[in-house]
N, C-alpha and C positions, 0 to 999 in steps of 0.2 A: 404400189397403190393404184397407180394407172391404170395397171396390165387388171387389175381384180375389178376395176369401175368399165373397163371395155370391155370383158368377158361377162360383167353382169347384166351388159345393155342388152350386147349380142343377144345372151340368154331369154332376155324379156322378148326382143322382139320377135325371135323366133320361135317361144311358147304362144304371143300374140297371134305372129302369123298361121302357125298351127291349127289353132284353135278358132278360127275362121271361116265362116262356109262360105266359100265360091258358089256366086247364083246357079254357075254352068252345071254344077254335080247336080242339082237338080233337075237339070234339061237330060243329062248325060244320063239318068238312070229312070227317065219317065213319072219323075216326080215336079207335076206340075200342079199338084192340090195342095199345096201350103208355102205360098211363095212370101207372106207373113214371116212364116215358123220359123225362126232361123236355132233351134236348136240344135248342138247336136247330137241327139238321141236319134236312133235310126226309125222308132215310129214319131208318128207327128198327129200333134191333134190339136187346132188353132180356133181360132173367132174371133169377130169381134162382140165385146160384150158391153152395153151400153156406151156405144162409139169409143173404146178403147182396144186397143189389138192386144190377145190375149195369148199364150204360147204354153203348150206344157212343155216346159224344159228341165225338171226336173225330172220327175217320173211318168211314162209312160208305156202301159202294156195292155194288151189282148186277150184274151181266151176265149175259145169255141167249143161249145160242151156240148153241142149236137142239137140243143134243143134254142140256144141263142146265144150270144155274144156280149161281155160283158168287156167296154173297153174304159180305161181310166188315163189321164191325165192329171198331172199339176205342176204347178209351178214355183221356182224355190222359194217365193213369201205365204206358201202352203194356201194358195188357192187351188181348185181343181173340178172338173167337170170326172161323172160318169156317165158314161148311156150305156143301157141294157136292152140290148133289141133283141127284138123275137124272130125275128127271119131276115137271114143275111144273103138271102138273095138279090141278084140285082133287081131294081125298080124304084117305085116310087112310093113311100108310105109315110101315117100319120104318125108325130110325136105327141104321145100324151101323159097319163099319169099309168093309164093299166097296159096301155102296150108303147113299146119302143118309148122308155123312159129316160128321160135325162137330167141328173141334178149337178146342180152348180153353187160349189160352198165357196164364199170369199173369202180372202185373205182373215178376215176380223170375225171368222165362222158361221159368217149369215148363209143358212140355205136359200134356192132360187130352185122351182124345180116344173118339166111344162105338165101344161094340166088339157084335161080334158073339155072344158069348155072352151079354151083356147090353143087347139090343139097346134103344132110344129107339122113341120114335113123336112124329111128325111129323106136323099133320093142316093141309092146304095150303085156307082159305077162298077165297081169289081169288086169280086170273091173268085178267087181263083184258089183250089182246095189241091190244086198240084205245090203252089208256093206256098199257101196259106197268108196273100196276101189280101189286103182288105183297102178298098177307097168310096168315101160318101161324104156326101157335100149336107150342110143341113138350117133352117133358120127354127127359130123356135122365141115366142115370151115368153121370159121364164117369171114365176109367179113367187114370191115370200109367203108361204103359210103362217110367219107370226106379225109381217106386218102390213099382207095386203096388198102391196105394192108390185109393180112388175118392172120387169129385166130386158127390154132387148138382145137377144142373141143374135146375129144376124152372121153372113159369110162362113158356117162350122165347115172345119175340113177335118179328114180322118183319111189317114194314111198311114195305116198298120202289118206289119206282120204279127202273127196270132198263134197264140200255141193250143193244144186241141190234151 
């Protein structure tokens, strides 16, 4: 009975420690845009979202279809952001509702989405089409269409690979 209560500890703590991220792998591989995120899914897409720190750790992916990028997050109590941007070149551009869009559903299915009379900015560091890797930082209001009400997004980090 011992021997099967020390081998289960063992076990726990070392699935514990596993499953852990060391801040350094972040330093180690130049991922210094979501120091929040601590998933570990190998893209990262974080915020804070009405001063609460938000992380897609459940799913997150990428795609470049040549004409813009569509990348998705969420997280496992099924909240989740998308942004669909129009030009994934490095710079600096506006978040709105007809270009470079981003919605954000809660957990409880409320949309939150930005708009054009209060438009976001989105400022794109890399695209690199040799790795097909992707980093942009972004703040945005995000607006409720059913009840009117807005959303602070502030700190967005995006740090993806992207499949084309």
């Amino acid at each position: 009975m011992k021997t099967s209560l020390r081998l289960l500890l063992v076990s726990v703590v070392l699935f514990s420690w596993s499953c852990s991220k060391d801040s350094s792998d972040d330093n180690a591989s130049g991922n210094n845009n979501n120091s929040s995120c601590t998933s570990l899914l190998p893209n990262k897409v974080s915020a804070t979202i009405n001063n609460v720190t938000w992380c897609a750790d459940s799913i997150c992916f990428a795609d470049y279809s040549g004409l813009g990028m569509t990348i998705f997050g969420q997280t496992f109590d099924g909240a989740s952001i998308l942004l669909e941007l129009d030009d994934v070149t490095p710079g600096v551009y506006t978040m709105g509702t007809d270009v470079n869009y981003l919605l954000y559903i809660d957990s409880f299915g409320m949309a939150y989405e930005s708009t054009d009379d209060n438009p976001g900015e989105i400022v794109i560091t890399q695209n690199n089409t040799s790795t097909n890797s992707f980093k942009a930082r972004f703040n945005v209001v995000l607006r409720s269409p059913l009840l009117a009400t807005s959303l602070p997004l502030t700190g967005g980090n995006v740090d993806v690979l992207y499949t084309e």
